[in-house]
C-alpha positions as CSV (number, residue, x, y, z in Angstrom):
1,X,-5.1,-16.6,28.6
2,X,-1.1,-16.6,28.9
3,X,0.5,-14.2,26.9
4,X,4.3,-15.5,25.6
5,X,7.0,-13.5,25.1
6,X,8.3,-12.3,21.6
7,X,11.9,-12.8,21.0
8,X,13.7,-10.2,18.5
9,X,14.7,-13.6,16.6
10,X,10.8,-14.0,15.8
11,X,10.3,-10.5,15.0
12,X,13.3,-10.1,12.6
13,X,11.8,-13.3,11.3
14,X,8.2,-11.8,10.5
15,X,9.2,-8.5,9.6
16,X,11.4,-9.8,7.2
17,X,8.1,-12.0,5.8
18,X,6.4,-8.7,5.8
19,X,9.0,-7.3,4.2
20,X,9.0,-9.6,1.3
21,X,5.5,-9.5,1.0
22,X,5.0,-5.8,0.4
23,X,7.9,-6.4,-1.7
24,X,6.2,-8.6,-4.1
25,X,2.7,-6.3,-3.7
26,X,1.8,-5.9,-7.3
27,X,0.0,-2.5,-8.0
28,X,-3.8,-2.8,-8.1
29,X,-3.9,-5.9,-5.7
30,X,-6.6,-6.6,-3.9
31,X,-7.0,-4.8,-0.3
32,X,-8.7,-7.3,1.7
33,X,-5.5,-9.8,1.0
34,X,-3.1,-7.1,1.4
35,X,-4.4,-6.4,4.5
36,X,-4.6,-9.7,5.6
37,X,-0.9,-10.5,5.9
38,X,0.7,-8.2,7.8
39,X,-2.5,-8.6,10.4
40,X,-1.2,-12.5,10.4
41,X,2.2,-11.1,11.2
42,X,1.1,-8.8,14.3
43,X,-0.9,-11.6,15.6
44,X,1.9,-14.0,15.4
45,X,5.0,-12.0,16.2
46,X,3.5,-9.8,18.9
47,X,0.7,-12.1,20.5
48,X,-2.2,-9.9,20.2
49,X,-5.5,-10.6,20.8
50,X,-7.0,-8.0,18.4
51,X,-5.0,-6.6,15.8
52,X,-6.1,-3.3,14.2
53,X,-5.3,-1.3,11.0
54,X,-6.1,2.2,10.6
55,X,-6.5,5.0,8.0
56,X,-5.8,8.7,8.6
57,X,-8.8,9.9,7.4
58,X,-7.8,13.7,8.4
59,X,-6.3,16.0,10.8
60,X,-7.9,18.8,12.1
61,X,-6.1,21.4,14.8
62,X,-5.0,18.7,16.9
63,X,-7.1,16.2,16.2
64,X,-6.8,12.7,14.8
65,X,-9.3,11.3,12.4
66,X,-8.9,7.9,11.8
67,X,-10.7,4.8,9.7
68,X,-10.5,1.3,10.6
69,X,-9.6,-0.3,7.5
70,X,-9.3,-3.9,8.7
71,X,-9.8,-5.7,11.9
72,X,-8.8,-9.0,12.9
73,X,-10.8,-10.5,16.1
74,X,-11.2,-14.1,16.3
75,X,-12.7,-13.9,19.7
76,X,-14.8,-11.3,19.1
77,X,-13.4,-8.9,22.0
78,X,-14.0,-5.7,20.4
79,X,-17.2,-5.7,18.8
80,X,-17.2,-2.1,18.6
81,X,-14.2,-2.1,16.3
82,X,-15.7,-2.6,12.8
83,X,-14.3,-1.8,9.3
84,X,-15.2,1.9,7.6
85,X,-15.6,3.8,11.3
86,X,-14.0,6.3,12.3
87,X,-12.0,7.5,15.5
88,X,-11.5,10.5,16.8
89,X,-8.1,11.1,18.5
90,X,-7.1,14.4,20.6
């Protein structure tokens, strides 16, 4: 698959989307869709394949506990990567 570049253009561009969206976030909304935008956005913008978003779930000493909140694979590249488990991160 060929990656493309990004241009800061196109980033300014989505992050300015994103920026509107959390903007407009009402309190209460519903997670799946909140999640599901900025996802869009890192897929677009940065031309990932998988795009990942994580929870800190805790820290302890110096490690990193963290919770995959949402994942978005349409090729199905990291089957391991599935919503609600956790990472450990040293």
């Amino acid at each position: 698959m060929k990656k493309h570049e990004s241009d800061a253009k196109t980033v300014l561009k989505h992050l300015g989307k994103l920026s509107t969206f959390l903007a407009d976030l009402e309190a209460g909304a519903d997670n799946d869709h909140c999640f599901d935008v900025p996802l869009d956005i890192i897929k677009e913008t940065m031309m990932f394949d998988v795009s990942v978003l994580y929870k800190v779930s805790n820290v302890i000493d110096n490690r990193l506990i963290l919770e995959v909140v949402k994942v978005l694979d349409p090729n199905g590249l990291r089957l391991d990567l599935q919503e609600s488990r956790k990472l450990r991160l040293f």
